[in-house]
LUMMAR-127362 format. One record per residue (C-alpha): x negated, y, z; residue in three letters. Coordinates in pm, 1 decimal, always signed. Example, Ala and Ser with C-alpha at 12.3 -4.5 7.8 and 13.67 -1.06 7.14 Angstrom:
[[-1230.0 -450.0 +780.0] ALA];
[[-1367.0 -106.0 +714.0] SER];
# end
This chain:
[[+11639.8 +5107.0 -6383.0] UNK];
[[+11612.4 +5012.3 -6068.9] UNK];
[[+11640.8 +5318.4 -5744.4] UNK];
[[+11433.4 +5237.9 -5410.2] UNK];
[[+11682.6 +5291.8 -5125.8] UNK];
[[+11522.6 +5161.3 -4847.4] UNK];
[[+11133.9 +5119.9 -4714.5] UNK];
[[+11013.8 +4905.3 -4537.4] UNK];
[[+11092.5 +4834.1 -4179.2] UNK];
[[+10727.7 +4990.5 -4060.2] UNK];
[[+10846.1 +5302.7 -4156.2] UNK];
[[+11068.4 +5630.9 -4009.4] UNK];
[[+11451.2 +5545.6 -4235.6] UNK];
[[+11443.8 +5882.6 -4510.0] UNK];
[[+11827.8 +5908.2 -4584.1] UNK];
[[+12008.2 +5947.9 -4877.7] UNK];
[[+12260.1 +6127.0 -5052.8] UNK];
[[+12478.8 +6454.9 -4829.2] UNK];
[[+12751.8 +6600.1 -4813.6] UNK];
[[+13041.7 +6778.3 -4853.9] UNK];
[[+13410.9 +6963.1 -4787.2] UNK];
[[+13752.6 +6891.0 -4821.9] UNK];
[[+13793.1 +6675.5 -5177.7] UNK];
[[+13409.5 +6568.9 -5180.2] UNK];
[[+13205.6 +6718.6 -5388.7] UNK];
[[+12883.5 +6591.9 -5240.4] UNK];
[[+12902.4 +6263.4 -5070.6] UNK];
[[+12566.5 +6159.3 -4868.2] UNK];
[[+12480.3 +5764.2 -4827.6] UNK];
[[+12238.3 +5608.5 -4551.9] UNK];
[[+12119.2 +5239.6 -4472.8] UNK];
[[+12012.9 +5133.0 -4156.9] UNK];
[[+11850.2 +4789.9 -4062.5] UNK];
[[+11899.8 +4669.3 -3718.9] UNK];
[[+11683.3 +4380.1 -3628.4] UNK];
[[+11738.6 +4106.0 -3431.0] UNK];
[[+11451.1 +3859.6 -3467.1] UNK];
[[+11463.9 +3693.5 -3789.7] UNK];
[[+11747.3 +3825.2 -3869.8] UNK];
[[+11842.0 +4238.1 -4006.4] UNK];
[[+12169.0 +4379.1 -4028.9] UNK];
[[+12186.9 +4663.5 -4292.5] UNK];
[[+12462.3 +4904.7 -4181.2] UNK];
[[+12587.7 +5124.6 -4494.3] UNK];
[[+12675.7 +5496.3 -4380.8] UNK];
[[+12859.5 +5777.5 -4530.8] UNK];
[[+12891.5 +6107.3 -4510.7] UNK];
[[+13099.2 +6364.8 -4646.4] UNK];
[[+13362.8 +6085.4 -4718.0] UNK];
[[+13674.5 +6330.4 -4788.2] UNK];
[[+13960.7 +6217.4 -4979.8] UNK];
[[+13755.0 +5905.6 -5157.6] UNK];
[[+13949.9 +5678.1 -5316.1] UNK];
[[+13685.4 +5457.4 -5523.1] UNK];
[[+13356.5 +5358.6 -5489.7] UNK];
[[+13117.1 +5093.9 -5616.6] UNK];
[[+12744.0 +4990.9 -5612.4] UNK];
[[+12461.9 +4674.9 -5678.0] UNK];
[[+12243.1 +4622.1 -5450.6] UNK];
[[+11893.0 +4424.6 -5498.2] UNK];
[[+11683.1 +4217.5 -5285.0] UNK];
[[+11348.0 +4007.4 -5330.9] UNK];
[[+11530.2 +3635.1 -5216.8] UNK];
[[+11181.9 +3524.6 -5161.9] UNK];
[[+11188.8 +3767.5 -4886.3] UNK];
[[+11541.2 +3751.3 -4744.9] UNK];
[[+11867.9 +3538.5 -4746.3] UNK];
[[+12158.3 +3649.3 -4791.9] UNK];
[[+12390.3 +3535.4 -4473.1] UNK];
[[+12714.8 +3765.9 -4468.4] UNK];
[[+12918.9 +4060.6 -4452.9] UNK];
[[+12973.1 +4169.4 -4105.2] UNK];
[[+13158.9 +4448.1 -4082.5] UNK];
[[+13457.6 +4607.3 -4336.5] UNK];
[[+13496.0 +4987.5 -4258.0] UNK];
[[+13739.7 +5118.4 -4557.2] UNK];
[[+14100.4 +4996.4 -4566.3] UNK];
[[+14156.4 +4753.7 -4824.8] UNK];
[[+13803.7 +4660.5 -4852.8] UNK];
[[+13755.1 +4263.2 -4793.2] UNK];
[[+13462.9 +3983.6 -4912.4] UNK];
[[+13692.4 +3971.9 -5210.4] UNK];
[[+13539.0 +4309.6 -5296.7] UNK];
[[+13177.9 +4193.0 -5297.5] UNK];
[[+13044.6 +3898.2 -5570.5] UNK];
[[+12870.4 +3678.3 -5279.7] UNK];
[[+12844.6 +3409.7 -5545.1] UNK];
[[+12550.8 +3580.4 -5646.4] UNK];
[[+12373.5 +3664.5 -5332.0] UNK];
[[+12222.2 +3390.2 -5166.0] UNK];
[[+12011.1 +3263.0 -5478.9] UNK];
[[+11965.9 +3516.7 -5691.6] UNK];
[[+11913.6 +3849.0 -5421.1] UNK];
[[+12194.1 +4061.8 -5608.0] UNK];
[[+12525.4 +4229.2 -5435.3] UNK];
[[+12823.1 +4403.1 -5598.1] UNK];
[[+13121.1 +4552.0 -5414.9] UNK];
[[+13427.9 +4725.6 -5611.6] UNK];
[[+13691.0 +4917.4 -5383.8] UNK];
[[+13973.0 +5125.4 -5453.5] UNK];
[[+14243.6 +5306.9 -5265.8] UNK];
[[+14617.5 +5343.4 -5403.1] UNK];
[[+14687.3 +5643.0 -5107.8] UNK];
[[+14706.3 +5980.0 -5306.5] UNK];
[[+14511.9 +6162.6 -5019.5] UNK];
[[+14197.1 +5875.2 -5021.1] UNK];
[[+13996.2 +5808.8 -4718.2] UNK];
[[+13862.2 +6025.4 -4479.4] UNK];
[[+13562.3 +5947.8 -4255.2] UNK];
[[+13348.4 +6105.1 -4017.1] UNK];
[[+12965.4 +6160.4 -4071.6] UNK];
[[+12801.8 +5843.0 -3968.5] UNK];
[[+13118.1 +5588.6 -4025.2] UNK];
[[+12972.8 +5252.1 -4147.3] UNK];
[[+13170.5 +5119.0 -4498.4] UNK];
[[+12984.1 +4786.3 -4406.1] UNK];
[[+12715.7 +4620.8 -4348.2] UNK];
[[+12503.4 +4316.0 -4460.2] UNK];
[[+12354.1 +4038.8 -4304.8] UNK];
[[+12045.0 +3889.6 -4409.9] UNK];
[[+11757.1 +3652.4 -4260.2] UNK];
[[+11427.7 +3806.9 -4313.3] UNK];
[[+11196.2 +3501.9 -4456.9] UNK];
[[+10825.2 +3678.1 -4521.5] UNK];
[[+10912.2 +4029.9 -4512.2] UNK];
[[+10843.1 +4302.3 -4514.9] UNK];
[[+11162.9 +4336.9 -4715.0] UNK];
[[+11341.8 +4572.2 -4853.9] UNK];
[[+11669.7 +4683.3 -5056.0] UNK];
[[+11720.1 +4854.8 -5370.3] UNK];
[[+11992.9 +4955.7 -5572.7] UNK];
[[+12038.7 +4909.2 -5926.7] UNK];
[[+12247.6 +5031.5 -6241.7] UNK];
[[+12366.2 +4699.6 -6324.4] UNK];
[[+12599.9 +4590.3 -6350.8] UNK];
[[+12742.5 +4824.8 -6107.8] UNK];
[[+12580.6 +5192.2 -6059.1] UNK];
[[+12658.2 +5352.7 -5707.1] UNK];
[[+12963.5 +5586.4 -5772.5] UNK];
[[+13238.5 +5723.4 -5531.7] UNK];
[[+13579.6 +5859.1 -5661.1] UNK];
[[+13749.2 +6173.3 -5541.3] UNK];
[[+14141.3 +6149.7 -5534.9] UNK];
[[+14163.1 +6309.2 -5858.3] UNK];
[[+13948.6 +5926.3 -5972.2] UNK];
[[+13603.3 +6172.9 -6098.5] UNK];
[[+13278.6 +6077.1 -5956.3] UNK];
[[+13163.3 +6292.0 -5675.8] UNK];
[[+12799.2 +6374.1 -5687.1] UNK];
[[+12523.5 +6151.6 -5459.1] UNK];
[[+12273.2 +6388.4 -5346.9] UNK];
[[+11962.5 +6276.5 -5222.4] UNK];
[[+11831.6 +6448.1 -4893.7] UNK];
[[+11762.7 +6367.4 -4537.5] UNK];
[[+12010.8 +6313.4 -4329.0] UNK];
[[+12049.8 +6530.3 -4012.2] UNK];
[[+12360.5 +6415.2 -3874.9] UNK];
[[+12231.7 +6035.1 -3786.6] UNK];
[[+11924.6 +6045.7 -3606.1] UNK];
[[+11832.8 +5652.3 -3671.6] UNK];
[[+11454.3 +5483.3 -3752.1] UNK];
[[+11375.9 +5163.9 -3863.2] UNK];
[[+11235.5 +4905.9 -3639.0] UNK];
[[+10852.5 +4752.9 -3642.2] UNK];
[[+10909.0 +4375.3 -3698.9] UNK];
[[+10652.5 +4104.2 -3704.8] UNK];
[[+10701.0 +3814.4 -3940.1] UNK];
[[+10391.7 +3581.7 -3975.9] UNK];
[[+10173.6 +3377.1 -3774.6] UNK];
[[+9845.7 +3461.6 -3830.1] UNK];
[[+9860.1 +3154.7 -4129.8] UNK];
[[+10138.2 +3032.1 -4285.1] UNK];
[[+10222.9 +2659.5 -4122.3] UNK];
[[+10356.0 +2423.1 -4414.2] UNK];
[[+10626.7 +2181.7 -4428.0] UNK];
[[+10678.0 +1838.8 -4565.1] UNK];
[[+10927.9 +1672.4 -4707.1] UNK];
[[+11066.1 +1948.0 -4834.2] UNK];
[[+11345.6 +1923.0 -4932.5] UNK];
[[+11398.6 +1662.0 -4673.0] UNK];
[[+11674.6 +1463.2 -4601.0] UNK];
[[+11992.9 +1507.6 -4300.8] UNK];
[[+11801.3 +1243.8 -4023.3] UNK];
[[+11463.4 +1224.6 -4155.5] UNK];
[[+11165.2 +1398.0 -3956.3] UNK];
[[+11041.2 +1724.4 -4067.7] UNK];
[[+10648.8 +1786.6 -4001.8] UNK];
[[+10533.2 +2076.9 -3943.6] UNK];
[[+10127.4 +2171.7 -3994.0] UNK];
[[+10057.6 +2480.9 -3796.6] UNK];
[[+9709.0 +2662.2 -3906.4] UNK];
[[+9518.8 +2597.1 -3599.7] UNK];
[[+9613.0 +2419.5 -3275.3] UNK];
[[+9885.7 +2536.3 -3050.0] UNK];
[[+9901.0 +2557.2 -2662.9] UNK];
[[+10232.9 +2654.6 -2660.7] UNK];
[[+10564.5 +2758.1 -2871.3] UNK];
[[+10915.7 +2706.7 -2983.7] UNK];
[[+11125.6 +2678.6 -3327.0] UNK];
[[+11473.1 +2700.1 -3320.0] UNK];
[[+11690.4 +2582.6 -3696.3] UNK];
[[+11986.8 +2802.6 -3810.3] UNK];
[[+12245.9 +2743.5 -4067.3] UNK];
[[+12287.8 +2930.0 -4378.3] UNK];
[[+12555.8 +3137.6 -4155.9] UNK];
[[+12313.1 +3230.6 -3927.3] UNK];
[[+12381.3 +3017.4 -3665.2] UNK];
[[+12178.8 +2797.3 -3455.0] UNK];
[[+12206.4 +2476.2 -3447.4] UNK];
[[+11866.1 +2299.3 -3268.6] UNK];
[[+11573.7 +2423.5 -3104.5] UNK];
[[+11291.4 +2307.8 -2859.1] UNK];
[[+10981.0 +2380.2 -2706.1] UNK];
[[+10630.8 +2223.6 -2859.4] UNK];
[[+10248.8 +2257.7 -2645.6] UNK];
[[+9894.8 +2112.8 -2747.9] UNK];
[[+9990.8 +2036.6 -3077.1] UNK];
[[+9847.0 +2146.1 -3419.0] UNK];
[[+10128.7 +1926.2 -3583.6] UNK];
[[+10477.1 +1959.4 -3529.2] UNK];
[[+10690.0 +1711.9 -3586.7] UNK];
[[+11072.3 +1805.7 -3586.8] UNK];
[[+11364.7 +1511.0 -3579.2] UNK];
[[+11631.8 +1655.3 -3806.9] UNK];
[[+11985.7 +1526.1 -3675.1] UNK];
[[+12173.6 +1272.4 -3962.7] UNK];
[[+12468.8 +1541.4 -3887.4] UNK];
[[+12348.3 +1774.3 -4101.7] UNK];
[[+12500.1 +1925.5 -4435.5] UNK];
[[+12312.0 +1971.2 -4758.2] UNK];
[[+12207.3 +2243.2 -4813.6] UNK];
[[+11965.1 +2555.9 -4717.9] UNK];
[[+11844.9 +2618.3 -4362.8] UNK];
[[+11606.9 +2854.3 -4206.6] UNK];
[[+11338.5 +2729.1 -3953.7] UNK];
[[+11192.7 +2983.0 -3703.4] UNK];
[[+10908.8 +2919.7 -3515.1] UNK];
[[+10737.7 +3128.8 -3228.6] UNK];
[[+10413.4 +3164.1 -3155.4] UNK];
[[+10317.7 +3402.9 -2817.6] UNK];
[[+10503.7 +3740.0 -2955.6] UNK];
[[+10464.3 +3618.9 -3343.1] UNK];
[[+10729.4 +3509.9 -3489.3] UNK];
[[+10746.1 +3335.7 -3886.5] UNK];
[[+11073.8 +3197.7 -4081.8] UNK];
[[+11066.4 +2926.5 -4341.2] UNK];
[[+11367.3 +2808.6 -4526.9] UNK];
[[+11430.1 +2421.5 -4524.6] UNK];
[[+11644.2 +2219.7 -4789.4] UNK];
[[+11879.1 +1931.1 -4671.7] UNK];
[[+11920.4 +1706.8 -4935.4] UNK];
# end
């Protein structure tokens, strides 16, 4: 069964899950995108985190709609990217993370701490996140290792909304050869003629490797360098204040 915990970015965040006392009883759980372009950065926040030694969760995403890139940030000692099954995020939109603390006291955290925090590149949004049952339900341990209760209300504490972000040109250009091959040129048919724009191509990391400047074109025509790595890449292109992302397989 699956649990919506996010909406979409158009939208004021609603929180989830408060809070607590000394050993938890009540531990409260937020998710915050912060957008960047193309790219969001889901930041994972916690409240009530007293004396936690344990938690765990799946989390879900449409991979039509967003790629997977990283995890960016590790707020809980102990935790690592050995924690999380990344093996199964960039293809198939699914996250698990296991953690576990051998101190007798747990963790404590302030309202607000992040626990981490996810890096995707938004392809056709709007996109979301979910959470999910399997194989992993979302479950925190107190320091005598029982599930504390996740209750969901709005958070008062963290005073954060999501951001408005534009995805599409007004059509959706298309792109051929693709998959395409490391050297080759990579056309681009926009949906009506252009005066003037830009793309820039990022690695499956994030990063960017290319970009350039186009005017007076309707078709785009893009000279991939012969340096380039198989594998998946993510093409943005800007048009006046519209921006649009299209993934891109090296062969």
């Amino acid at each position: 069964m699956m649990r919506r915990l996010l909406l979409i970015f158009a939208f004021p965040l609603i929180a989830f899950w408060s809070v607590s006392a000394q050993v938890s009883d009540l531990v409260k759980f937020q998710i915050v995108p912060e957008v960047e372009g193309a790219f969001a950065t889901y930041h994972f926040h916690v409240g009530g985190f007293q004396g936690i030694v344990g938690a765990q969760g799946t989390f879900t995403w449409d991979p039509d709609s967003m790629q997977f890139l990283e995890i960016s940030h590790y707020g809980l000692p102990g935790l690592n990217s050995s924690s999380f099954n990344t093996l199964n995020a960039v293809e198939q939109g699914w996250l698990l993370y296991s953690w576990f603390y051998s101190q007798p006291d747990g963790v404590v955290l302030d309202d607000c701490d992040i626990i981490f925090s996810l890096r995707f590149a938004i392809l056709e949004g709007p996109a979301e996140v979910n959470s999910s049952d399997e194989p992993l339900a979302i479950e925190f341990m107190n320091v005598n290792w029982e599930p504390v209760e996740i209750t969901a209300l709005q958070v008062e504490e963290c005073d954060f909304t999501s951001s408005q972000h534009s995805l599409r040109v007004a059509q959706s250009p298309t792109l051929y050869p693709n998959p395409v091959f490391a050297g080759e040129k990579l056309e681009v048919n926009l949906p009506i003629e252009i005066s003037s724009g830009s793309w820039k191509l990022y690695n499956s990391l994030g990063q960017q490797i290319d970009r350039s400047t186009f005017s007076n074109t309707q078709n785009l025509s893009i000279q991939l360098s012969p340096d380039l790595l198989p594998g998946l890449y993510l093409l943005e292109l800007t048009i006046g204040d519209k921006k649009s992302t299209h993934r891109v397989l090296i062969q």
